[in-house]
N, C-alpha and C positions, 0 to 999 in steps of 0.2 A: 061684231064678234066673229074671228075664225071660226070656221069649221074644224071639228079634228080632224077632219082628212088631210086640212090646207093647214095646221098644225104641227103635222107627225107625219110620221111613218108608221105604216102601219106595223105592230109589235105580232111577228108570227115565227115560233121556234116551236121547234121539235121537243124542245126540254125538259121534261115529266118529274125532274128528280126536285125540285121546290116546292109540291105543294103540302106537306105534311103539316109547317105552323102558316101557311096563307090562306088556303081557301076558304072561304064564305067570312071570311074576316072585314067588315067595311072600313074603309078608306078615304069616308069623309072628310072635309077638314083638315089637308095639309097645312094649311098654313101660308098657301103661295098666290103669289098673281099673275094672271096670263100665261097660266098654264095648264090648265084645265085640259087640253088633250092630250097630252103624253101622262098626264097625271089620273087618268082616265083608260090610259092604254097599259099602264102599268097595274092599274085596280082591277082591271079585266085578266091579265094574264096571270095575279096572284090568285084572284078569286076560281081560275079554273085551273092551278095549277100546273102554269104553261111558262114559267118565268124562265128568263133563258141564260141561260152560266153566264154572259156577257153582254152589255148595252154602249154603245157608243152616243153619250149625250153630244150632239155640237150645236153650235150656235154663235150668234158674235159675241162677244167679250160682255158680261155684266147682265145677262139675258135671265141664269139662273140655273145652271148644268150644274155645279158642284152645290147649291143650296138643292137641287132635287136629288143629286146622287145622295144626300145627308139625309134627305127625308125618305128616301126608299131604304135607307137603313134601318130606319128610325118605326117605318111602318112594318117591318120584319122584328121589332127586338121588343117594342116597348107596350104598354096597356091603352087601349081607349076609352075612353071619358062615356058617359050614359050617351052623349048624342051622336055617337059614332064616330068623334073627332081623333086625332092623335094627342095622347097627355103629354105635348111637348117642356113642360114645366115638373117630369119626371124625373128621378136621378137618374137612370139611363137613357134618356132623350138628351139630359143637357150632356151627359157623359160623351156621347156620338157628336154634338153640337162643340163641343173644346177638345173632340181632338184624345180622348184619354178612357174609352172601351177600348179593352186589348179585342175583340172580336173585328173592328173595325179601323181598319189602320187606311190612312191619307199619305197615298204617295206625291212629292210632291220636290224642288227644286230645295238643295240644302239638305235634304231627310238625312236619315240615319242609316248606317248599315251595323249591320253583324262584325265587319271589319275594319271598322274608323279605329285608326290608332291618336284623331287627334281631330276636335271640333271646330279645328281650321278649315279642314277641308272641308267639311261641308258646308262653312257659312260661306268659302270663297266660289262653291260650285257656282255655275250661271245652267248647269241643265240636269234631268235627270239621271244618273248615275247607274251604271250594270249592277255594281252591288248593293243597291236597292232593289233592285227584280230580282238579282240573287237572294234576298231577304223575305220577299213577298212567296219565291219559290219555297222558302224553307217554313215560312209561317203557312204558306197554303195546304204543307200535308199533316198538318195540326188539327184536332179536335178544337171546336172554338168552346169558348168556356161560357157566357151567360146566353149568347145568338144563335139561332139555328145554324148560321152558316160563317162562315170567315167572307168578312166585306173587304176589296180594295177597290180604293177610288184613286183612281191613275189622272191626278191635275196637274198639269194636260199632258197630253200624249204627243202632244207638238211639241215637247219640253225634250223628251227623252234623249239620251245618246243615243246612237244607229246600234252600237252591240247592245244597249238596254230594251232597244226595239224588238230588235229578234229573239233575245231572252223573254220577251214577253210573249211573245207569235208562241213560242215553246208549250206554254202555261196555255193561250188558250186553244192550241191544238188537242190537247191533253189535259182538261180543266179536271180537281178531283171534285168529286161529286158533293162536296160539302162549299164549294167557294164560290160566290159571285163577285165578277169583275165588273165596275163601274170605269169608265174611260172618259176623261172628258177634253171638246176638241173645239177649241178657237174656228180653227180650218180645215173640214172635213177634209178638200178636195188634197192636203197636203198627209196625211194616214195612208202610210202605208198599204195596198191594195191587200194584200195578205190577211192584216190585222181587222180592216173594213168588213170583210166578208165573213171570218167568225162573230162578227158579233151582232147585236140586233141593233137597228138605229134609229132613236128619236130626236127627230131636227125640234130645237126650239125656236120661236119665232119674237121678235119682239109685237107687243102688245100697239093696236092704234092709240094714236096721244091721247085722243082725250079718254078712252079709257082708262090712261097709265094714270092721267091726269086726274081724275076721281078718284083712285087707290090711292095715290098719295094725299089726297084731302083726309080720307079714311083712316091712312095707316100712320100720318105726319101730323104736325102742327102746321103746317102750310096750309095758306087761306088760295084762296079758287085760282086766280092770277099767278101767283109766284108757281104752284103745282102743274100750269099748261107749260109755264116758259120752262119747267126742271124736266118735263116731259118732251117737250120738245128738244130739247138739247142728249138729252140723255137716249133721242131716238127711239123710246117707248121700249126701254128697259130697265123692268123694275130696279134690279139689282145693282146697277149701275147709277140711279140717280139717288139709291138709296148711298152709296159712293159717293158721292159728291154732296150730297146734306154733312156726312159724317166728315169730310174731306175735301174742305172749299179749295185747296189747292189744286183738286183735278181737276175741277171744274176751270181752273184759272188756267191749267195747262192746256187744257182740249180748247180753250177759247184761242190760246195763244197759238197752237200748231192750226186752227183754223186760218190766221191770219199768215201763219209762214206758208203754209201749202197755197194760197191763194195770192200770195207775192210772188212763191219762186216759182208757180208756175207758168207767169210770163217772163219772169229771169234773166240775166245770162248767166254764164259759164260761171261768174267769179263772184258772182250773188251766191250760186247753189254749192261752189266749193269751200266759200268760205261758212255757211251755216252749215256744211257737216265735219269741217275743222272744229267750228265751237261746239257741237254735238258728243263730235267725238273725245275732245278733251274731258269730258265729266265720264268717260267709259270709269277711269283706272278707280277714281271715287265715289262712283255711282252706278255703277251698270244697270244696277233696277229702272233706274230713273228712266236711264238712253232708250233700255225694253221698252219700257211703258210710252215714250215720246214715238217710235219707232210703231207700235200698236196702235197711237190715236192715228197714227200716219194710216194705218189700214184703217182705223174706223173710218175717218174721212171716206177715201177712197170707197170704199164698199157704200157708203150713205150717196156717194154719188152714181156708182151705180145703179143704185135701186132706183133714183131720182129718173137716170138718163133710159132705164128700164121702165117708167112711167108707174114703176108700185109704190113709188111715194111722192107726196107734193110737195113739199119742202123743201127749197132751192140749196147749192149750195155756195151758191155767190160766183161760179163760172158756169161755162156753156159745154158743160165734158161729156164729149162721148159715152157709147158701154164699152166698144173697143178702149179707147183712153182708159177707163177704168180697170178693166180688166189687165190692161198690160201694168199700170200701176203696182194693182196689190199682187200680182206675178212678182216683180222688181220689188216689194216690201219683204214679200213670202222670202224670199231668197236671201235679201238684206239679214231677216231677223237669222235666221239658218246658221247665215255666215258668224254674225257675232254670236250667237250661241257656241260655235263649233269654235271660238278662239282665231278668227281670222282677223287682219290687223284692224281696227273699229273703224280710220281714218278714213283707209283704203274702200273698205266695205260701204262706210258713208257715203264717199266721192261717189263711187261706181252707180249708188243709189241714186244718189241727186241729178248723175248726169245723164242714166236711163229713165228716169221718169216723163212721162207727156211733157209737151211742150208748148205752149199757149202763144203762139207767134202774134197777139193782137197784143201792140205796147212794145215792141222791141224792133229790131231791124231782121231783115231775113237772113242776114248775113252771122247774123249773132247766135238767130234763133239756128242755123244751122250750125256753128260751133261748140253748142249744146248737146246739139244729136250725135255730133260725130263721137265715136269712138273710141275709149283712152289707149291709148298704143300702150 
């Protein structure tokens, strides 16, 4: 088991205006797995009334940032059970849990503004929107009606427009003393430096398998065996493999971009242009889809880092550098950017496929340099 040092960050603000409904309150029994340190760090700072106007949860995808930014609402608003637990089966727990406490509003891609003249627009968004932080700006200098404090949970902040970005730096420059901002971040190192430094930051870390792998005995119908291999695959994130029980098709995807990432990365040229031709064709019908293929892309990647950084045993079928990896999910990070920002998906793809490492073992050097080169 982590330590909460090797957990978290440690939670230290200045901020004395929260503790009126937290302190000496326990906070037993959230409800979560493998996260016992930030969920620890967070009982401490409500119990001495040190909670801080703003938290930047990150961590890799399915770890459990927006299922704890819900449960830190939920340990602010709702009653505990005789054993000190959260009454998550309360109407104001489930009410925070679907989305529909006016106290606690979930910013998020497609939301709502104050000035939708038509529910087009927000179901064709692909990022977060200015006027939704203009929305968040206007509900934040409202008295909240059943919660101590007006909650927003910003998922994710790697989502955002660049004017929704700075709209937001506004708000926590000047947070009103009734509002807690929850932020949650795929990719820390890609948060605005501005943004990072208001706020307090707890790294979540995925869980060792076989401890994922007993939680899911615990929390599932899965018998001993099927729970290590959902554990393993899911990279010792609860959240995520609780994802793919509910949702066998991701699991079908993440198997599938396992095998393209490990073809095209001894490739040529016209291997990696034509799988981000077919890629990009499902943008105009799908663009969730392309995100989410484009993400397992960095999960890979980042799983091989850790591998080629020695913090994890579990291979991942090539011999990749950390440099390799690191230049990768740089080239992903960018990738995703691009098609968020409406750059053309094709273009965006190609440029992806052809700056990615290159695995010269299986191909000719002459090939493998036509790869690297350049798109004029």
């Amino acid at each position: 088991m982590s330590t909460d040092s090797e957990q978290m960050e440690e939670v230290m603000s200045p901020e004395e205006g929260f503790s009126e409904a937290a302190a000496g309150m326990p906070l037993a029994g959230w409800g979560l797995e493998g996260l016992e340190g930030p969920v620890a760090a967070l009982t401490r700072a409500m119990d001495t009334g040190r909670l801080s106007h703003a938290y930047l949860l990150h961590g890799p995808p399915g770890v459990g940032k927006a299922t704890l930014a819900k449960r830190l609402a939920q340990a602010l608003v709702v009653d505990r059970l005789p054993d000190g637990s959260l009454d998550l089966e309360s109407r104001l727990a489930r009410a925070i849990e679907s989305d529909e406490l006016p106290d606690v509003e979930r910013i998020m891609i497609g939301g709502i503004c104050d000035d939708d003249s038509s529910a087009e627009r927000a179901a064709t968004a692909t990022r977060i929107r200015i006027c939704q932080i203009r929305r968040l700006q206007r509900l934040a200098s409202l008295t909240p009606f059943q919660a101590p404090r007006r909650i927003f949970i910003v998922d994710s902040v790697g989502d955002l427009q660049p004017e929704a970005a700075h709209a937001l730096l506004k708000v926590l420059e000047d947070p009103p003393p009734q509002v807690l901002l929850l932020l949650v971040s795929h990719d820390v190192d890609a948060v605005l430096p501005t943004i990072r430094s208001r706020c307090t930051e707890l790294a979540l870390l995925p869980m060792p398998v076989t401890e994922l792998a007993e939680a899911l005995v615990r929390r599932t119908e899965l018998h001993a065996e099927a729970a290590l291999e959902l554990a393993r695959e899911s990279r010792g994130r609860f959240g995520r493999a609780i994802e793919m029980i509910e949702d066998p098709s991701l699991r079908m995807l993440q198997e599938a971009v396992a095998v393209d990432v490990q073809r095209l990365a001894s490739a040529g040229r016209n291997d990696r242009l034509d799988y981000a031709q077919t890629l990009s064709g499902n943008w105009r019908r799908e663009p969730a889809s392309v995100i989410t293929t484009v993400d397992l892309w960095a999960d890979w990647w980042r799983n091989a880092l850790l591998v080629a950084a020695g913090v994890r045993e579990d291979g991942v079928g090539l011999d990749v550098s950390a440099a390799d990896a690191v230049l990768a999910l740089q080239v992903i990070r960018r990738t995703r950017e691009h098609l968020l920002a409406n750059v053309n998906p094709q273009l965006a793809l190609e440029v992806m496929m052809l700056d990615l490492p290159v695995a010269a073992v299986g191909v000719e050097e002459e090939e493998a340099a036509l790869v690297r080169a350049p798109v004029s």
